[in-house]
Structure formats: structure tokens, C-alpha cells
C-alpha positions as CSV (number, residue, x, y, z in Angstrom):
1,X,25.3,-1.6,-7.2
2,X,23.1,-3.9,-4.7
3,X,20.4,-2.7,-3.1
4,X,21.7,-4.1,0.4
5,X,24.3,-1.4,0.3
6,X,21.8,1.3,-0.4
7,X,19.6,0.0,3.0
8,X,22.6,-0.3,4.9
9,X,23.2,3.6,4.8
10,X,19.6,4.4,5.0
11,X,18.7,2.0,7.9
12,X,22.0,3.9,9.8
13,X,20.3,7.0,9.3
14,X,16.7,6.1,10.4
15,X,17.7,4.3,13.9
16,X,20.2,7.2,14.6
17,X,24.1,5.3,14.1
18,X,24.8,7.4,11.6
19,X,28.7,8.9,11.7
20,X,28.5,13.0,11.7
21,X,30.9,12.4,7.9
22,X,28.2,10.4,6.4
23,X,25.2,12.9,8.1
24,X,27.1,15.6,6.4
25,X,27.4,14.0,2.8
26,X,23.3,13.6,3.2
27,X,23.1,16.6,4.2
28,X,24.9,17.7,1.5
29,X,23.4,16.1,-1.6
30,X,20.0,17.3,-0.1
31,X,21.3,20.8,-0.7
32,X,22.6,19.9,-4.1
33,X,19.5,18.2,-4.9
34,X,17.6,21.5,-3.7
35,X,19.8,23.8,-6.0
36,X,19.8,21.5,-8.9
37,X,15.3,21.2,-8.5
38,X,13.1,23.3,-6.2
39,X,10.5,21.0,-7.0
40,X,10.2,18.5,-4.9
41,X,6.6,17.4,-6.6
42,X,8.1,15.4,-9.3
43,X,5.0,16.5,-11.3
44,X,6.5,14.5,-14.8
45,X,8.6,11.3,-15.5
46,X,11.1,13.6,-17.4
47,X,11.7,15.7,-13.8
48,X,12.3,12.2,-12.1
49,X,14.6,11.1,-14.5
50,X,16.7,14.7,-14.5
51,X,17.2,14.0,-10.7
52,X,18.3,10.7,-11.3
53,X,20.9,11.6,-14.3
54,X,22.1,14.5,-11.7
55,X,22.2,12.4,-8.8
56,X,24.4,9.8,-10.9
57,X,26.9,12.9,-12.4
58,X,27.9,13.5,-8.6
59,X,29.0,10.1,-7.7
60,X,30.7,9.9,-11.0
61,X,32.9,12.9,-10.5
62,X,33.7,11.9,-7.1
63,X,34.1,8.1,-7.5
64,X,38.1,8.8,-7.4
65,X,37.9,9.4,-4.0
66,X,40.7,7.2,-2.1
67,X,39.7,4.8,-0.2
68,X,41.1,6.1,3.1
69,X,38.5,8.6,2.8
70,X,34.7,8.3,4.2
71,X,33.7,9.9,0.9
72,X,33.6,6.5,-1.2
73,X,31.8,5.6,-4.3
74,X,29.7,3.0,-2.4
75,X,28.7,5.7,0.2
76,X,27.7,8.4,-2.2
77,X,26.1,5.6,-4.0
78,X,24.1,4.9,-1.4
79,X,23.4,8.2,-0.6
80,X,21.7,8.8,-3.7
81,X,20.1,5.7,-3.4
82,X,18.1,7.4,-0.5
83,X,16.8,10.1,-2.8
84,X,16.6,8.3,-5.5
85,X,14.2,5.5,-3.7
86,X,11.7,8.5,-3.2
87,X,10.9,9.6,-6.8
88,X,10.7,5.6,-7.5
89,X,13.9,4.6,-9.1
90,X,15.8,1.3,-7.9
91,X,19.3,0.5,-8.6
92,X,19.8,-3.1,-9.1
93,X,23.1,-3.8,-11.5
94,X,26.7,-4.3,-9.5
95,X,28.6,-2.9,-12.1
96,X,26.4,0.3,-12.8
97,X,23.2,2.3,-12.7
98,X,20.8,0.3,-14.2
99,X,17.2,1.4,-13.6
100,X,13.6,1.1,-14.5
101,X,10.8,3.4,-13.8
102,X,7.9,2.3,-12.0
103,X,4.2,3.8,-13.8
104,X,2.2,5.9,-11.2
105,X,-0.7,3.0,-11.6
106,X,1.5,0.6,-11.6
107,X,0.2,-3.1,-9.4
108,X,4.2,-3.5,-7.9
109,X,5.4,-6.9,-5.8
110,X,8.2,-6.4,-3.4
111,X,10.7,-8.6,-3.0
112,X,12.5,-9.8,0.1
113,X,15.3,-7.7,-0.8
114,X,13.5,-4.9,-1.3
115,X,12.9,-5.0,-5.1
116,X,10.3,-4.4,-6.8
117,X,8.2,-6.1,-9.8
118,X,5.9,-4.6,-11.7
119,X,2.4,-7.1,-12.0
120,X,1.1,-6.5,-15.6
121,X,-2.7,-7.8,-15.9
122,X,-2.9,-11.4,-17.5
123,X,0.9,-11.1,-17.3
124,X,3.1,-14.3,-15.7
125,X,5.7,-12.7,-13.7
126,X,7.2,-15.8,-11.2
127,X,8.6,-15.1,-7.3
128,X,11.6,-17.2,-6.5
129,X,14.1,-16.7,-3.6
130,X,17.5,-15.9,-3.4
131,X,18.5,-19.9,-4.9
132,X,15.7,-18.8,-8.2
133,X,13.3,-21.5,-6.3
134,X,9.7,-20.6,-7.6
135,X,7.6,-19.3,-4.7
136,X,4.9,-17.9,-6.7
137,X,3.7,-17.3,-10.3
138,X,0.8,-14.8,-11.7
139,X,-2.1,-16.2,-13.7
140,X,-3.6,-13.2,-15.1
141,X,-5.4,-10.9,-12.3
142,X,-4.4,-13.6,-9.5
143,X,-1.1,-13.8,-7.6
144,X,-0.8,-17.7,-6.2
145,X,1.9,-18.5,-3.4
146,X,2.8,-22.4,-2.9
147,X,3.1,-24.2,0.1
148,X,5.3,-27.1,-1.5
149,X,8.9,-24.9,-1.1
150,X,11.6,-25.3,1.0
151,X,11.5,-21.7,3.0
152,X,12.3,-22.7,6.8
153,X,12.1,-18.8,8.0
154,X,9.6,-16.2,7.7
155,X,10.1,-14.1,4.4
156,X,7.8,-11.4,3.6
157,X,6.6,-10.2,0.4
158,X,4.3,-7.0,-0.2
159,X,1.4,-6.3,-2.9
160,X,0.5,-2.6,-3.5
161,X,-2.5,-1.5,-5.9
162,X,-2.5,1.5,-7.0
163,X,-5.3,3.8,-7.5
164,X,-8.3,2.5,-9.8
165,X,-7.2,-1.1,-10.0
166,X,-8.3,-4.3,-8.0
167,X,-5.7,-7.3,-7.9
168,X,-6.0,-11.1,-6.4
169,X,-4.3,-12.7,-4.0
170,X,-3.5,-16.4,-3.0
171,X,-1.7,-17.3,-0.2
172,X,0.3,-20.3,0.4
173,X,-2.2,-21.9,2.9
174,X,-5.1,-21.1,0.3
175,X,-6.5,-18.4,2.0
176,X,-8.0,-15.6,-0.4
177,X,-7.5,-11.8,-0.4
178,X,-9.0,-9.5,-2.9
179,X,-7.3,-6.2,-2.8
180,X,-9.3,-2.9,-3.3
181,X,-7.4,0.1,-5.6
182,X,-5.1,2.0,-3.2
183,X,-4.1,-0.7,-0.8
184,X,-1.1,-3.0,0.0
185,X,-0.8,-6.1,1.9
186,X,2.1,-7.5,3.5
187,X,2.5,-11.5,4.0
188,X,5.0,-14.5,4.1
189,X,5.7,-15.8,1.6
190,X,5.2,-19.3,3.2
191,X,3.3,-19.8,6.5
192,X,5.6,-21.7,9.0
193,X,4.3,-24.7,11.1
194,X,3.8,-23.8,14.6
195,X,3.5,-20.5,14.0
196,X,0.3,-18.0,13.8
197,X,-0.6,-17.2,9.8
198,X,0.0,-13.2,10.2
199,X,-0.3,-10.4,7.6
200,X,-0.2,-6.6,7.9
201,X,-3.0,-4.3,5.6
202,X,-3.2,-1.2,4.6
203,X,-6.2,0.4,2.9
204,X,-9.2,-2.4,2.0
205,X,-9.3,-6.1,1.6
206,X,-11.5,-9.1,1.6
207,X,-10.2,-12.0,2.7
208,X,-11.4,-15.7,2.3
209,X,-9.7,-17.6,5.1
210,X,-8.4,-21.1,4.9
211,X,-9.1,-22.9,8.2
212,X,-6.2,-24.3,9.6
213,X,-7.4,-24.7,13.4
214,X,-3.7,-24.8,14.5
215,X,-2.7,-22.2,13.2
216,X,-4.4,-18.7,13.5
217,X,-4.7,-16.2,11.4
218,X,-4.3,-12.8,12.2
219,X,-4.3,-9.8,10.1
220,X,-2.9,-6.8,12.0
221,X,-4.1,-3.2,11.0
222,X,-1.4,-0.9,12.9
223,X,-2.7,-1.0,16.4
224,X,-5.5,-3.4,15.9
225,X,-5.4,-7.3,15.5
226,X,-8.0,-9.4,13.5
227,X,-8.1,-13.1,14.6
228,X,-9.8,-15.9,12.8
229,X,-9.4,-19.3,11.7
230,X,-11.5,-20.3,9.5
231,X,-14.2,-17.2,7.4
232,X,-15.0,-14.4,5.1
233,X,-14.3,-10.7,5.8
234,X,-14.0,-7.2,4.7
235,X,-11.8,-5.1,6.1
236,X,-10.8,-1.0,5.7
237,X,-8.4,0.4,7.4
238,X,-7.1,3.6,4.5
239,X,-4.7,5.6,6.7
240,X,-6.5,9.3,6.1
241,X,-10.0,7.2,7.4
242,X,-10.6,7.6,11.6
243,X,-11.5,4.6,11.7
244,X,-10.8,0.9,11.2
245,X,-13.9,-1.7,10.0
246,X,-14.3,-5.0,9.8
247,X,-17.3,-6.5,8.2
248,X,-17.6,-10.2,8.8
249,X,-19.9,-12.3,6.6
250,X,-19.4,-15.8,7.3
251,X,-17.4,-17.5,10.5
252,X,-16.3,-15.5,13.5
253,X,-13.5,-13.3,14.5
254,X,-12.0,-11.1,17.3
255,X,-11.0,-7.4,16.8
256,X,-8.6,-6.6,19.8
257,X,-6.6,-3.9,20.7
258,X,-4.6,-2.4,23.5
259,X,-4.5,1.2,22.2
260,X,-6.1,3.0,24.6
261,X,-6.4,5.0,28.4
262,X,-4.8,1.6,30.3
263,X,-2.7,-1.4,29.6
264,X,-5.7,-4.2,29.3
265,X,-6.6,-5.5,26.0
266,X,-9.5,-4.5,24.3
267,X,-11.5,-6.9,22.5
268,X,-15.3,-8.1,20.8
269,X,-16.1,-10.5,18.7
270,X,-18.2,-10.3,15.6
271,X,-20.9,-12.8,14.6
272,X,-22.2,-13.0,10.6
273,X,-23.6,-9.9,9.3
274,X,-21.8,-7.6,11.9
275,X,-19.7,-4.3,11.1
276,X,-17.1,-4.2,14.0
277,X,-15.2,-0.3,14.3
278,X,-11.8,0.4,16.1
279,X,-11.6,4.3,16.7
280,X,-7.8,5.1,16.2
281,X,-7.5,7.4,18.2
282,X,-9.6,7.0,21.1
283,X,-9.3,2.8,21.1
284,X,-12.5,2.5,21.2
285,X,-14.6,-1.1,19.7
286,X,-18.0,-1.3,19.2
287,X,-20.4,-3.4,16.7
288,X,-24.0,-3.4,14.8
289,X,-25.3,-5.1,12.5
290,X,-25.2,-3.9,8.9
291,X,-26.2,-5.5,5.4
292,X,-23.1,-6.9,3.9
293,X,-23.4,-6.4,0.5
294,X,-22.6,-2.7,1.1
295,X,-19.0,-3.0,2.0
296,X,-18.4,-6.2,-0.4
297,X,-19.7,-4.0,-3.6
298,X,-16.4,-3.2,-4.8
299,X,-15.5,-6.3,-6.1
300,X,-17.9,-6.2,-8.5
301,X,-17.1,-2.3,-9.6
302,X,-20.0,-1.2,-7.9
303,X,-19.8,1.9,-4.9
304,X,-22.7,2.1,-2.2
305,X,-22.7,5.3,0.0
306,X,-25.3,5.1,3.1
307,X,-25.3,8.4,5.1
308,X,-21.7,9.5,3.9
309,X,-19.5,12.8,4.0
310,X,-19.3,14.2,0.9
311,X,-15.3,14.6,1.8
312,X,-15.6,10.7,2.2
313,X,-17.3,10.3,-1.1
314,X,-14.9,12.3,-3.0
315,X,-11.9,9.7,-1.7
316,X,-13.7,6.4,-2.4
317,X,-14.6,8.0,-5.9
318,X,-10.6,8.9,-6.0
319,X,-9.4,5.6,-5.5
320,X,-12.2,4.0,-7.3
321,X,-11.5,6.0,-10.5
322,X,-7.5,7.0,-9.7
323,X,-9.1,10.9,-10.5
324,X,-8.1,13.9,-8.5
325,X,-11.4,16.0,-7.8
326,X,-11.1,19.3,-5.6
327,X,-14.2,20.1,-4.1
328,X,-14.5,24.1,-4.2
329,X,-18.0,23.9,-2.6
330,X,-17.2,23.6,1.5
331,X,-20.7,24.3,2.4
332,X,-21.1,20.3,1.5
333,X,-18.2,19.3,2.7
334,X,-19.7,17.7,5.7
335,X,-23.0,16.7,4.7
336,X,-24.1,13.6,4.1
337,X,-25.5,11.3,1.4
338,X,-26.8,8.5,0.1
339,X,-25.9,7.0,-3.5
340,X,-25.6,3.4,-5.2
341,X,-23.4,3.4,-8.6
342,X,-22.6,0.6,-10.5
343,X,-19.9,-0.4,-12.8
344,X,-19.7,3.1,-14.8
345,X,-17.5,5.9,-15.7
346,X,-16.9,8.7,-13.5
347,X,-19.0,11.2,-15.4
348,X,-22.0,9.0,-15.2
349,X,-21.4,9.1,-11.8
350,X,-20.9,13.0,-11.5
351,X,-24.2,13.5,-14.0
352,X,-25.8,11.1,-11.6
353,X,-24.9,13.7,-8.2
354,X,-25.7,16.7,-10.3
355,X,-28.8,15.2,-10.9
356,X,-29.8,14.1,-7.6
357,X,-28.4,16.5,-5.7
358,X,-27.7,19.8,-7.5
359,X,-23.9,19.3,-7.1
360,X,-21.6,22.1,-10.1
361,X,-19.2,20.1,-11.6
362,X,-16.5,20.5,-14.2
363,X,-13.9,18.5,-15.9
364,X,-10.4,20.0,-16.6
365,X,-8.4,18.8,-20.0
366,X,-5.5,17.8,-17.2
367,X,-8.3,15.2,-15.9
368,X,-8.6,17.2,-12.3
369,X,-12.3,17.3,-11.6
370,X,-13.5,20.4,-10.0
371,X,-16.3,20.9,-7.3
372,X,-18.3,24.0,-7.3
């Protein structure tokens, strides 16, 4: 079963064409799904995999359907496919279910079609198009895109890392971007002449632009748009943060937006050794100037917090560590404080706040860290 046939169904569904007989059969192999599981939480691989084996018992007993009906194996197929691409599971063989489960802390690659590769460190998984052309290949904790293939239209790829990981990225124009844990980074997979160099992030990046004064580069942030052509920048833009930053250390760029109370465009420009901030909800830009080395620190394992939330610290220490902590004490909740940590475990770094600043702290045999 191709994945095209799975999207087809789902895309129908998501930009409203889809027939009242095929909104029914979603609606009901939700139900069935419902009565089979109440837990939607997927807390273990074996609960994933008893959706999957149930999902695929359906459209086996009803894969006799006559064609003349709307009820056809490819639709039910595709159905399930909807379901199934939310606990992680994709379907990939024409002639059957064959599928492959995808780690929680997993570094994935997605494909043009939508398929996904798992990027193993020091592994040498290759991306080639639909012809098996080589577009890319890995070399251990670096992902290189070339610029010597034949792709004539724009192709997108995208690179997610997970929580506690850090994974390299080289474009095909030889521009740089270093991925922080918990982000993903969408990008041709060849930049086209004539056309601005454009990539979409989510969650924290540095990127080491290569200069290319005709074409642009532009990395978009949902409503706001970082230009540059030729330098060396941080940005973070994680979706539960208020607020957008962009730290530039070497070259110039523009932060522009048009999110706000009226139609004009928004925009500053940041010089060396300035921290420019898009609010996201009010539109807002503004700039200062701000030592670098804080928000560049991750690449080297190290965390720097300068007159931060503790509710902030707790989800940098999250990704950084891929640890769940609940924080029980909510008197601290929104104070603020100041901490370096280098490259050490998470209970150094709890020792460290207990220390410092009197925090309770305990460590479940699950893993979950707990805040009193």
C-alpha cells in the first residue's frame, strides 16, 4: 500500500471534500478504535502495535467488499492509515502492511513522499529521489545535501531531533545549521537559481549562512521572516515559548513581520551582538544587545540561564536531558534565576539548584523527576 493513497484520503478530510460515505467510515473506525483502546496515550510500544494489528484485522475482514461499493480495501486502508500515522506507524509495501516503528528519541528524515528515515549517529543513510539519484548522504553526526543533482523544482525534505540530541545540517548551497534537541527544520532539498534560499524552523537552530548575494536567504518562523545573505545566527522559536529570538553574531539580518494591529510590515535589523524578539502575539520587534555566548552554549552541552522562570528552566532542562520533571512547588513557578551548567548529568544539575537555591527534589524509578 503506497503512502500517496493514504494522503489522498487524509488531505480530502482536512480541506473539507470529503464524501458524507467516506466521513462515516472515519467516523466509524474512530469508534472502533475507541472501543477496542480507551487510551489514547499510547503509553508503551506494545499498545501501539495492538492498534496497529487491530486496525489491520478490520480491513482484512472487509477487504471483500465489491468494488461498486465506497467501502473498498484501498479506502479502509487509508483510513487506518490516518490513525495509524498518529501513534507513528507508516505503511510503505504495495502488496501488504509492512511497517517499522519509529523510537521516541529517534533523529527521523522525511522524505518527499512523506516517508520517513531514521538518522542513526555515525550511521550512512543516503537521500535519493524518486529515479534513486543521490541527493544527500550522512557522515556520522552531519547530514550533507549536494548541489551537483538534476532537481529542476522545489522538493522539500524535513530533519526532526528529538528530545536530548543535537544533529548537523548541510545544505546544498553550503550553508550550516546545527539543530538543538526538540527541533525540526524544513528545506529544499536543492536551492533553485533565481529563486530566494527559503527554510521553515521550528524550535532552535544556528545557522552558518553561505553568501550567495543573488539569492537570499530567508528562514521563516510561522509569522516571522529572517533575511540574510551572507552570516552567523541563533535562532528559537519552540512553539510553547511567547516569543521568537534571533541572536546574530556575525553579518546582518532583518526580522520582519506583518502580524499585527494593521497591514504594514514590521521590520528591524540586527547588527553583531544583538538579540532581536518577535512577540507572537502582539507583533511586536524590538532589539538589545546581549553577550552571545549565552544563546550559542548548547552546542557545546553547556545551558546558561540569566534572569529565567523556573517553568522556563524546567523545559530547556527537558529538552536538554529528554527527562519529564513535574514541578510540585508553584510558589517558584514564576521566579526567576540565574545558573551556568556545563556538559553534566541531570543530577549534577539538580544537586547543583538544591544547593544554590534550596529547591526538594526527587527522582522516580520511571525516570520522572519530581519538584517539591
Amino acid at each position: 500500500m503506497r503512502e500517496h493513497e493514504f494522503r489522498e484520503l487524509l488531505e480530502k478530510y482536512l480541506d473539507g471534500s470529503i464524501s458524507e460515505e467516506e466521513n462515516n467510515l472515519l467516523n466509524k473506525f474512530n469508534e472502533e478504535i475507541s472501543s477496542a483502546n480507551k487510551d489514547f496515550n499510547f503509553k508503551s510500544e506494545s499498545n501501539k502495535i495492538d492498534i496497529k494489528n487491530f486496525l489491520w484485522e478490520n480491513i482484512s475482514s472487509q477487504s471483500d467488499f465489491k468494488e461498486s461499493k465506497t467501502y473498498t480495501w484501498k479506502i479502509l486502508a487509508a483510513v487506518a492509515a490516518v490513525f495509524i500515522g498518529v501513534i507513528g506507524f507508516n505503511f510503505m509495501d504495495s502488496k501488504g502492511p509492512a511497517t517499522f516503528n519509529i523510537p521516541e528519541n529517534a533523529i527521523t528524515l522525511e522524505l518527499e513522499d512523506g516517508s520517513l528515515k531514521i538518522i542513526e549517529e555515525n550511521g550512512a543513510v543516503k537521500v535519493t529521489d524518486k529515479t534513486g539519484a543521490v541527493l544527500g548522504q550522512q557522515n556520522g553526526n552531519q547530514l550533507v545535501y549536494s548541489d551537483d543533482s538534476n532537481v529542476e523544482e522545489v522538493v522539500f525534505n524535513t530533519l526532526t531531533v528529538p528530545f536530548g540530541r543535537k544533529f548537523e545540517l548541510k545544505l546544498s548551497d553550503g550553508t550550516i545549521a546545527m539543530l538543538n534537541a526538540g527541533s525540526s527544520l524544513k528545506y529544499p532539498v536543492k536551492f533553485l537559481k533565481g529563486q530566494d534560499r527559503k527554510v521553515f524552523i521550528s524550535g532552535e537552530a544556528y545557522l552558518n549562512v553561505a553568501k550567495d548575494s543573488a539569492h537570499p536567504f530567508i528562514v521563516n518562523a510561522g509569522e516571522l521572516n529572517v533575511r540574510v545573505l551572507g552570516t552567523q545566527f541563533n535562532i528559537s522559536t519552540y512553539p510553547e515559548d511567547i516569543k521568537t529570538e534571533v541572536v546574530l553574531v556575525e553579518g546582518s539580518v532583518s526580522m520582519s513581520s506583518n502580524l499585527g494591529n494593521n497591514e504594514s510590515i514590521n521590520e528591524i535589523l540586527l547588527e553583531p551582538g544583538f538579540k532581536g524578539s518577535f512577540g507572537r502575539i502582539t507583533g511586536e520587534l524590538d532589539k538589545n544587545q546581549v553577550n552571545t555566548d549565552m544563546y550559542t552554549s548548547w552546542m557545546n552541552g553547556e545551558l546558561i540561564f540569566r534572569d529565567m522562570t523556573f517553568d522556563n528552566i524546567i523545559k530547556k532542562l527537558e529538552r536538554h536531558y529528554n527527562v519529564s520533571i513535574v514541578n510540585k512547588n508553584k510558589g517558584i513557578s514564576a521566579k526567576r534565576f540565574n545558573a551556568n551548567f556545563g556538559n553534566q548529568p541531570i543530577e549534577n544539575v539538580l544537586e547543583e539548584l538544591k544547593f544554590n537555591y534550596g529547591l526538594s527534589f526527587k527522582i522516580m524509578d520511571d525516570g520522572k523527576i519530581i519538584i517539591d
